[in-house]
C-alpha positions as CSV (number, residue, x, y, z in Angstrom):
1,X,13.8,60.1,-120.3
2,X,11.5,61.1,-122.8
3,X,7.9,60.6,-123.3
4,X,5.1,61.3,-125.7
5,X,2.2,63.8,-125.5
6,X,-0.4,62.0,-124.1
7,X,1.8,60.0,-121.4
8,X,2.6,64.0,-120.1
9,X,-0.7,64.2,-120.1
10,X,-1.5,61.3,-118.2
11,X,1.2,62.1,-115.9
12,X,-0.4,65.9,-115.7
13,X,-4.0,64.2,-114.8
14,X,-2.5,61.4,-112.1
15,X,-0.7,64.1,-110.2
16,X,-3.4,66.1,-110.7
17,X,-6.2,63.9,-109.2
18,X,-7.9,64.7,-112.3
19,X,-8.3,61.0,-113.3
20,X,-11.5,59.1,-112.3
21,X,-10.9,55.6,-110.8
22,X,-10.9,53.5,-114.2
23,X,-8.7,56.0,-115.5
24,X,-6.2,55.3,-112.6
25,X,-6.0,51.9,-112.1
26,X,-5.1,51.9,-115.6
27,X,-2.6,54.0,-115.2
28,X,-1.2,53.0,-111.8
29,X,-1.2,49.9,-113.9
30,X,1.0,50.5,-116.6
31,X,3.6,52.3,-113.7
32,X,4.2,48.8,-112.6
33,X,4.9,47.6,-115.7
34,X,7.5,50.9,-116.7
35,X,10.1,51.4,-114.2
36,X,11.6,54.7,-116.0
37,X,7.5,55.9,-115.8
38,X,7.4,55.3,-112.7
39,X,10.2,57.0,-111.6
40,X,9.3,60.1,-113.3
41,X,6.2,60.1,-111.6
42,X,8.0,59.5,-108.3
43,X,10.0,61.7,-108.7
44,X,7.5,64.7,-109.1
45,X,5.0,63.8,-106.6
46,X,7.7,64.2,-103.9
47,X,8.4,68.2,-105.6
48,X,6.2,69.3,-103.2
49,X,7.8,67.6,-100.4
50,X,11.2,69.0,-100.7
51,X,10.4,72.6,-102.7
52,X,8.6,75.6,-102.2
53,X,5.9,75.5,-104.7
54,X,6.1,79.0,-106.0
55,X,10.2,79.6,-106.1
56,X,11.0,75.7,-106.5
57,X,13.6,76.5,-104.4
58,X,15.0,74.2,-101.7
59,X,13.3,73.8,-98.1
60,X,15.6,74.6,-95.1
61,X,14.3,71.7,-93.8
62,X,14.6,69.6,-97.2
63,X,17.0,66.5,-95.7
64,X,20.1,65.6,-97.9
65,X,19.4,62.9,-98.4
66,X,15.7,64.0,-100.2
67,X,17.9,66.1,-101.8
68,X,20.4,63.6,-103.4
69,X,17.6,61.2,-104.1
70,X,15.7,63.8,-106.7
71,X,19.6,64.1,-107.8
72,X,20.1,60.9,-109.1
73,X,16.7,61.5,-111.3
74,X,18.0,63.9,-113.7
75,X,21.2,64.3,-115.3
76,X,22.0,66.6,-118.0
77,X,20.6,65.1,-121.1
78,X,17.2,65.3,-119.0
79,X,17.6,68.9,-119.2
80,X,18.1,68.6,-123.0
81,X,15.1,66.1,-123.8
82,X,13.1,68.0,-121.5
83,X,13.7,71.6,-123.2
84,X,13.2,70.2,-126.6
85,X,9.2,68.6,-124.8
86,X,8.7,72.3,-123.8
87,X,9.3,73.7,-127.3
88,X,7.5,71.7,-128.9
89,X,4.3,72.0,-126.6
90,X,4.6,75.7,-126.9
91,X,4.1,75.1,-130.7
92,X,0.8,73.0,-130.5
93,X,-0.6,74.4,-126.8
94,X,-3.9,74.5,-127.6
95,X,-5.5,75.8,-124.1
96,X,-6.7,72.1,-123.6
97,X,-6.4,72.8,-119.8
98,X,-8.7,74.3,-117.9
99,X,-7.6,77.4,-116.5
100,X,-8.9,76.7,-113.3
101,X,-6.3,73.7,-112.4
102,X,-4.3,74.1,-109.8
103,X,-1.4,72.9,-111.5
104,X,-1.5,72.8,-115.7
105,X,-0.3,70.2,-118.2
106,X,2.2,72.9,-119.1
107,X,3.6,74.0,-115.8
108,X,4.5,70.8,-115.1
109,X,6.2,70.3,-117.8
110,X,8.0,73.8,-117.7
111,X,8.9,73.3,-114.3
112,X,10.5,70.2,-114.8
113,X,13.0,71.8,-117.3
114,X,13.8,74.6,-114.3
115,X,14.0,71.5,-111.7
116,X,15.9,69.6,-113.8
117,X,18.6,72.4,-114.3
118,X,18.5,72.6,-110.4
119,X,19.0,68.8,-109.9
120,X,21.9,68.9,-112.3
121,X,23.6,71.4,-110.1
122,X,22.9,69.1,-107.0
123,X,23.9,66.7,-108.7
124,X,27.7,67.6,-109.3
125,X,27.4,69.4,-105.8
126,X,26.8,66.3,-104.2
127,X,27.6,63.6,-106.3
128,X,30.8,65.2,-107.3
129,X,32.6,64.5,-103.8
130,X,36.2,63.2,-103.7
131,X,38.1,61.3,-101.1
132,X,40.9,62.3,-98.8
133,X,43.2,60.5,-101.4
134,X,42.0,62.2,-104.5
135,X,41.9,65.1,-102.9
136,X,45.6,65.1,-101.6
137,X,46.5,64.1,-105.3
138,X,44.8,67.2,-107.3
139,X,45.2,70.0,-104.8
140,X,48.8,69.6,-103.4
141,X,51.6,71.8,-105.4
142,X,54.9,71.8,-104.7
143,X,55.7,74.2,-107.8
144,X,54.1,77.1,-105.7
145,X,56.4,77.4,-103.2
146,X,59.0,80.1,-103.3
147,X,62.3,79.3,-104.8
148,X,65.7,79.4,-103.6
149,X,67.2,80.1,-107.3
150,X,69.7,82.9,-107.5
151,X,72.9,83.8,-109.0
152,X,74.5,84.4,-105.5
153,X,76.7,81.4,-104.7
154,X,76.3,82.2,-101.3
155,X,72.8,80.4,-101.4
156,X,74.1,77.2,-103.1
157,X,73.3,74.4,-100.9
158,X,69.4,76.0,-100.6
159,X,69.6,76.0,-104.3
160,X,70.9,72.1,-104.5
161,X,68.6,71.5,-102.3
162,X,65.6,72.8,-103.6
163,X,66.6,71.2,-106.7
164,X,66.9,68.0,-105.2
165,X,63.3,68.5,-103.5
166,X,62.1,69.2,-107.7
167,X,63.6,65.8,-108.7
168,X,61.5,64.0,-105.4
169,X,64.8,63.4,-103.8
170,X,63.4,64.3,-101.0
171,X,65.4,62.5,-98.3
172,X,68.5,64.1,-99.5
173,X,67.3,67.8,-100.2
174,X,65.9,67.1,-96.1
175,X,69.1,66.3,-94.8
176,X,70.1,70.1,-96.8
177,X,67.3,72.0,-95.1
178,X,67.3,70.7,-91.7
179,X,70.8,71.7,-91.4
180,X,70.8,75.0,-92.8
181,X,68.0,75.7,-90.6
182,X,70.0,74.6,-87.1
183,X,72.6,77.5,-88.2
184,X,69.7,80.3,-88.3
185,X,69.3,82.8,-85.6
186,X,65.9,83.7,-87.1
187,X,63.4,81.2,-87.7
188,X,63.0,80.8,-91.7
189,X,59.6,80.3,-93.3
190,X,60.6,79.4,-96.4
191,X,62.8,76.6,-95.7
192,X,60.6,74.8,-92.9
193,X,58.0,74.6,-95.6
194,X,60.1,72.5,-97.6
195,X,61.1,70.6,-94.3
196,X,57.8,69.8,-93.7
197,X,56.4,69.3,-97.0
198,X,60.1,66.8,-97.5
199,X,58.5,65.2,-94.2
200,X,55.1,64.5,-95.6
201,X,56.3,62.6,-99.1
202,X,58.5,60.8,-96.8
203,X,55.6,59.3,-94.5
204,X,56.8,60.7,-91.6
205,X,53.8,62.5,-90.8
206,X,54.1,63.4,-87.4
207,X,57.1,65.0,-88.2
208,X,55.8,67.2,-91.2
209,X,53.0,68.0,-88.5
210,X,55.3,69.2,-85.8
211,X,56.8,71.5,-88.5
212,X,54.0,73.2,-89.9
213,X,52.8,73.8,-85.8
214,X,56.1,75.4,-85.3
215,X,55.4,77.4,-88.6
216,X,51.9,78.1,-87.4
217,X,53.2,79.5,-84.2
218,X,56.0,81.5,-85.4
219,X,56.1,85.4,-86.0
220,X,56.5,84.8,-89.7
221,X,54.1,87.1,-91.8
222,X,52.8,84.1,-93.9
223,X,52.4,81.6,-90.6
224,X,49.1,81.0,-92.0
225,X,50.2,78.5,-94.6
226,X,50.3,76.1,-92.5
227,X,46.9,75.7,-92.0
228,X,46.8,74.6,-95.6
229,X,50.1,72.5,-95.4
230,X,48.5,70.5,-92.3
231,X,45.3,70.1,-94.3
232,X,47.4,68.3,-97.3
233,X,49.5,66.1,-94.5
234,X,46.2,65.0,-93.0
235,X,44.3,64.3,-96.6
236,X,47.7,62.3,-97.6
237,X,46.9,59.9,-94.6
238,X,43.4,59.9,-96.2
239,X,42.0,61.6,-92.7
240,X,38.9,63.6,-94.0
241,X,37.8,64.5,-90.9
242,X,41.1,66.4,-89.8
243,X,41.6,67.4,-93.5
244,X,38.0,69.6,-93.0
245,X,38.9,70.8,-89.2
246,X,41.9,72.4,-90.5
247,X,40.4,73.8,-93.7
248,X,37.4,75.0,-91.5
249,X,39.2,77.0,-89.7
250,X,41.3,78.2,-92.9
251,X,38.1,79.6,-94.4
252,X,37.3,82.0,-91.3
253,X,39.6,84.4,-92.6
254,X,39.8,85.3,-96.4
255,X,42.9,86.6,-96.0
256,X,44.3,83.1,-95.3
257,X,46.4,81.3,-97.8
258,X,45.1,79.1,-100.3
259,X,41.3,80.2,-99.2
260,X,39.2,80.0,-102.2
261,X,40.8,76.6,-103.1
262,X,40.2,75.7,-99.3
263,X,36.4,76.6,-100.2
264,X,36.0,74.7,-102.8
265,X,37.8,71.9,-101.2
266,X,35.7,71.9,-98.3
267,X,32.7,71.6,-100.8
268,X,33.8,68.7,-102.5
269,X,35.5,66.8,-99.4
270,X,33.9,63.6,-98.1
């Protein structure tokens, strides 16, 4: 939204209360008649509302949905249109004000190009969210997990099986795993990670569950991957609301696998 000179000023005077009652009728007027006017006006006469007026930082009791509503008013080419207003006002400022305002012509408009910024960053904060679904489909990774590969031949069906996991034969590199893991006397890590995650392309998600509990509450030094493993199972059913009780308690310790990813996820979930 753009705007010219004297309709900031306007807008300066209204929120002001520095029109006299002609003066605002007329203008209260032409709002009606100016949806995108109107809005801008809106918009800054509920600043006060949800910001501190000297920081114009966020309330801690600004509601989120105050928040997301001042959001959806600026977008990035505000930003833009607004910075180019504020340079070109600095060029012709002519101390038409009076100093004693409470609030000037100009630091409305210069706060609006900080606000604006601010909003855009709300903006992808909160408008940015992703479903369970979308989430399962850009944050799972199958190439991370530790390979079987070597030149040994004494690791061959782990290494056709992992190969058979690669080309989504899933069923079949299961079938491997499960019963090379019956014939361990030490529980292995590695291969009930590919048992579980085998379980969860499948569908059989109580299964891939069960596994990544047993992994969870094993003695093996990287047990804490299954909190992330159980977070993907839940967002492949498209169960948000497991999905973040799982991550939650991911993010409690830094040390956890996968934690900044976990953050972020957390941030973006639904």
């Amino acid at each position: 939204m753009s705007f010219d000179d004297k309709t900031y000023e306007q807008i300066a005077s209204y929120l002001n209360n520095q029109m006299n009652e002609a003066e605002k009728s007329t203008f209260e007027a032409l709002l009606k008649n100016d949806t995108e006017l109107a809005s801008f006006v809106e918009t800054f006469s509920s600043l006060e509302s949800v910001y501190n007026e000297d920081t114009w930082t966020v309330k801690s009791n600004a509601s989120v949905a105050e928040v997301k509503a001042l959001a959806n008013e600026f977008r990035a080419d505000d930003v833009l249109a607004l910075s180019k207003k504020i340079r070109d006002i600095q060029q012709t400022e002519n101390n038409t004000t009076s100093s004693g305002n409470r609030k000037s012509y100009f630091y409305y408009i210069s706060s609006a190009v900080a606000i604006a910024a601010v909003m855009t960053m709300f903006y992808f904060t909160f408008m940015q969210s992703i479903t369970a679904t979308d989430a399962f489909e850009q944050y799972h990774d199958w190439s991370t997990l530790s390979s079987f590969q070597t030149k040994s031949d004494t690791l061959n069906n782990l290494v056709n099986a992992e190969n058979l996991f690669q080309q989504e034969k899933y069923q079949e590199a299961l079938t491997i795993f499960e019963q090379s893991a019956k014939k361990d006397a030490i529980y292995d890590p590695k291969k009930h990670l590919y048992i579980g995650i085998s379980y969860l392309e499948l569908g059989n998600y109580h299964e891939a569950l069960q596994t990544f509990d047993a992994l969870l509450n094993s003695d093996a030094l990287d047990n804490h991957k299954a909190y992330w493993y159980t977070a993907l199972t839940y967002l492949k059913q498209n169960d948000a609301k497991n999905a973040k009780k799982i991550l939650k308690t991911l993010v409690q310790n830094p040390d956890n696998y996968n934690y900044e990813k976990a953050t972020e996820l957390l941030k973006k979930l639904k």
